[in-house]
N, C-alpha and C positions, 0 to 999 in steps of 0.2 A: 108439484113440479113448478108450479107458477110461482111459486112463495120461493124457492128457492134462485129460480130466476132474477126473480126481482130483487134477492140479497145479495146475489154477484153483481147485477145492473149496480145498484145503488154503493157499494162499497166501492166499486171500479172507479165510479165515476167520483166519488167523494178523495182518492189518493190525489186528483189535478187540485190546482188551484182556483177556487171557487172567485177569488177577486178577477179571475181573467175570463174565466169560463163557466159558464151556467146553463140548468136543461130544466125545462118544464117535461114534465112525466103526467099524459092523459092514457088511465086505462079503460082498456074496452076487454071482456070475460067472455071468449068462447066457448067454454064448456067442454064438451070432447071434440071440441074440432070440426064439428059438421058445416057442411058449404051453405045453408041458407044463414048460418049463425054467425060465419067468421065472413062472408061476403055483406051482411048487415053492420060489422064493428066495423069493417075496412071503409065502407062507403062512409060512415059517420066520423071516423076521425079524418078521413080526407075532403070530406067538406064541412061538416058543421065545425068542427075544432080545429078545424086547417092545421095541422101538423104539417112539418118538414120531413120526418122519416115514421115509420111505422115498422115495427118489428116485435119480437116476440117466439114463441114456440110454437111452429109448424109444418107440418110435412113436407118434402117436396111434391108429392102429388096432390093434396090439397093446393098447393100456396100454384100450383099451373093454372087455377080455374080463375087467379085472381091477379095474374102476373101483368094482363093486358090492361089493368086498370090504372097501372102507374106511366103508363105510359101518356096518357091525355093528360093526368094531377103534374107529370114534370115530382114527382116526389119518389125517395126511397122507399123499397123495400127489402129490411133486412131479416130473412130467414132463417130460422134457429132450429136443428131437430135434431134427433141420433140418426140420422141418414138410414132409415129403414127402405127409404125406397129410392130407387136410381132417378138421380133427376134427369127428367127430358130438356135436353137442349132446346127445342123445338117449338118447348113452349113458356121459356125465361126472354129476356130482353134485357137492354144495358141498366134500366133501372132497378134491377134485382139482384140482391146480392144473396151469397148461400154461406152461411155458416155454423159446419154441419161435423158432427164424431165420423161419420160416415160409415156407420155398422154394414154398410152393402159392401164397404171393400174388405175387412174385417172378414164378412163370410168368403171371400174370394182368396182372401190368405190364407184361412183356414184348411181350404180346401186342395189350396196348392200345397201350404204345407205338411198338411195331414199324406197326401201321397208320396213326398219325396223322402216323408219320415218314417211312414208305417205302411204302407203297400196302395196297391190298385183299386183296392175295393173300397169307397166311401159309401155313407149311408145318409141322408138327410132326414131325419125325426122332428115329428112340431105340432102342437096346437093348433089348430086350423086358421088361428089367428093372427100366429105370426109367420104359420106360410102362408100368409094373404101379401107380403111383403115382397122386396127382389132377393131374401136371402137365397133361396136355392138355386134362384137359375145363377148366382156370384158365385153359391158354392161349386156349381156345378163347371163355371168357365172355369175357375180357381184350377180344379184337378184337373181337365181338358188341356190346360197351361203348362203342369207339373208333366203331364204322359199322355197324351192322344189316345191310349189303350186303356186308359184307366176305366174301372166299373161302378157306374152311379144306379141306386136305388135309394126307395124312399120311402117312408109311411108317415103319414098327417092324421091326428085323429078327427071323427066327425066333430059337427056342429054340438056342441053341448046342451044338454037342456037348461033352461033359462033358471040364472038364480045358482046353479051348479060348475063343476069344474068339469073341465072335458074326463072321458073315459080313456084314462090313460093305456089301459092295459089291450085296450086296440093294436098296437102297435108293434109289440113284442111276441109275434107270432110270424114276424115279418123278419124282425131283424134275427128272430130264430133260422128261419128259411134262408137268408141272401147270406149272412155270418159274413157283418164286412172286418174289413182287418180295424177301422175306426168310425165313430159316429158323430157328426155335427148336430147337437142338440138346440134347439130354438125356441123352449119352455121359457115360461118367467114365472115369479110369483108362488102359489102355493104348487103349481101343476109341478115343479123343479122338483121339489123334496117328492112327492110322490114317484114320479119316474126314476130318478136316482138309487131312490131304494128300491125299486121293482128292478131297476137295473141288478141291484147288488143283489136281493133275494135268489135272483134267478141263475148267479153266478158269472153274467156276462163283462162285469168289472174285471175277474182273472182272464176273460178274452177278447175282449173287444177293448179299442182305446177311447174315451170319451170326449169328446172336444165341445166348446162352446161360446158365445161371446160373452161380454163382462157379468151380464147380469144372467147368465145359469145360477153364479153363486149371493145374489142379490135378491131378496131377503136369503141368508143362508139360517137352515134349522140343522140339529146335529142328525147325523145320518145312522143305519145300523153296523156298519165295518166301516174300514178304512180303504178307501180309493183314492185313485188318484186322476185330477181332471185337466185339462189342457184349458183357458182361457185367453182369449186376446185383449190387450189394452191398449193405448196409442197416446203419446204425450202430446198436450199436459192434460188430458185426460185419464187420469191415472187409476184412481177409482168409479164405478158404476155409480156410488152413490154421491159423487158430488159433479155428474157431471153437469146437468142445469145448472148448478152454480156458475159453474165455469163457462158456460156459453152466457151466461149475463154477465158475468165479469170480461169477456173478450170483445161483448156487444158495447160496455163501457170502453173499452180502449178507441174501438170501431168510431164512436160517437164523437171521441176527441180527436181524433186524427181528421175528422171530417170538419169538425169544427174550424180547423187550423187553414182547410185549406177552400172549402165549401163543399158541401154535397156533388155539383157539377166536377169537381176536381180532383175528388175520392177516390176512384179506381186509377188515375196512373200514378195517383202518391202513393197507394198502398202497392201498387205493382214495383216501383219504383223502391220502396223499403222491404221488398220479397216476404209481405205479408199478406198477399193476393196474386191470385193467377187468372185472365181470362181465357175463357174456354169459349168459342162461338162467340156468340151477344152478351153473355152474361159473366159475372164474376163471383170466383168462391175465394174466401176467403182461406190461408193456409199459413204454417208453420213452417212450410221446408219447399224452396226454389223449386220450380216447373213444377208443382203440387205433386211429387212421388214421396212419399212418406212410408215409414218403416213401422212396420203394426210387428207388438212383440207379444209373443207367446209368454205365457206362464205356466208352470209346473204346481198345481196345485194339491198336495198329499194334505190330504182329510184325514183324521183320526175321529174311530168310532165313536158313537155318544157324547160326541165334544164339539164345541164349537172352534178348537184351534186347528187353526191352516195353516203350514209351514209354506207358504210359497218362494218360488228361484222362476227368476226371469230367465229361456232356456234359449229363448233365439229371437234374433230381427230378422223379419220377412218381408220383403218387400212388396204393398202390395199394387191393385189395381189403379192407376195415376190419372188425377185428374183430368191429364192433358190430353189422354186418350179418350176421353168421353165421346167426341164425335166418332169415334171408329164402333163406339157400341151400338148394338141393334137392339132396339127395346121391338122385343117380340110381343107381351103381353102388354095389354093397355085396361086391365081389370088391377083390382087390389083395395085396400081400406086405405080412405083419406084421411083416417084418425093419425097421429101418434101418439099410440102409447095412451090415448086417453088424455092428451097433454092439454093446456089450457093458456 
């Protein structure tokens, strides 16, 4: 993800013109993201290499344990991640900026849309890893949003033994029992193809509706029949697989626009081109005025033992807006500071 990163960074910033404008690039490798490991890089490029901005890929709940430290450097820091976890207002400040896919509002569409579309009953399914995240309680406001009456269940499988993949078939004894009308799925990786096709064995493709964010189909392997899956994407994030590119190539634009006007004078020139929104002390970076952005569905028909997806774009949903952030209550203060493993 890092490699990828750094080829959006470096192409971004290679389109300006080099005779006006130029950027020294020091890295620092955090590995999966752990806080004595990325609080070690942060502390060293802010004083031994005296850097101007510091950025890169990282959660928002890791990147809160480190947000008070740009406050005394007087230096950026620009936040990069797929928005797994709701950022807290409460603990960013004006020198932190967020620029994020934002998969927490993503699960929130889903969930609204899943009910206005296919009934009351939603179901939350996942790998215990990634409901370590804010997906469900999004999912869960999402339909709360769509019908107050609406019915939310859930099943996570346990803790996996070490070296192995979780026990998927945990879970399907559950959505046997609740039989919701549709399912937000929160697998990645190899765990996807297995539940899919446990899905499809057991028949619950011809009744249950499958939903998912971008990456259910991320790695895609070919499956045993032909389903059909519900996905969400959000421009210009278009595909799962290039989105780190895309957050270093946007961090490139970030870079130059600051260059233009200084660090100190960054947030009202980007508010001021409605390429940024602040919310409380802090600013996310966005694509569409007062940060309400339309997250689209996709219609994904699988055909069996093939790797081809016929997909059709089916709706724009509108979802959870950044501007509302302060009205959220972050109930839970537990979860993993990794993303994704990201570096």
């Amino acid at each position: 993800m890092s490699k990828y990163f750094e080829k959006g960074l470096k192409e971004g910033l290679a389109k300006y013109d080099s005779s006006k404008f130029s950027v020294d690039i020091t890295k620092e490798f955090i590995g999966q993201g752990g806080l004595k490991q990325t609080e070690n890089a942060i502390v060293k490029l802010c004083t031994y290499d005296d850097v101007d901005l510091i950025t890169g890929i990282i959660s928002n709940k890791s990147a809160e344990n480190f947000s008070s430290k740009f406050i005394n450097t007087k230096k950026v820091f620009l936040i990069n991640n797929l928005g797994e976890n709701i950022p807290d207002l409460n603990e960013l400040n004006p020198f932190v900026f967020t620029n994020s896919v934002g998969l927490w509002q993503h699960a929130w569409s889903m969930g609204y849309w899943g009910v206005k579309t296919f009934g009351k009953k939603g179901m939350y399914v996942s790998s215990i890893y990634d409901a370590g995240y804010s997906f469900s309680h999004m999912f869960h406001d999402g339909m709360k949003a769509a019908d107050a009456e609406s019915d939310w269940s859930f099943s996570v499988t346990p803790m996996p033994v070490a070296g192995q993949l979780a026990d998927i078939s945990v879970v399907f004894p559950f959505i046997e029992k609740y039989e919701p009308d549709f399912i937000f799925a929160t697998f990645c990786g190899a765990e996807t193809t297995l539940f899919i096709n446990e899905f499809i064995s057991r028949g619950l493709h011809k009744k249950i509706k499958l939903l998912g964010l971008p990456f259910l189909l991320e790695p895609f392997l070919p499956l045993k029949e032909d389903i059909t899956i519900y996905t969400s994407i959000s421009k210009p994030f278009l595909q799962a697989n290039n989105m780190f590119y895309q957050l270093g190539y946007q961090t490139a634009d970030f870079i130059y626009e600051a260059s233009l006007v200084g660090l100190s004078g960054v947030h009202t020139h980007l508010k001021q081109l409605g390429k940024a929104i602040g919310v409380g002390e802090t600013t996310f970076l966005t694509q569409n005025e007062n940060g309400i952005s339309n997250i689209t569905i996709v219609k994904n028909e699988i055909e069996a033992m093939s790797e081809n997806i016929k997909t059709e774009n089916l709706a724009e949903v509108e979802t959870f807006p950044l501007s509302q952030l302060t009205e959220l209550t972050l109930e839970t203060k537990i979860g993993w500071n990794n993303p994704y493993l990201c570096v």
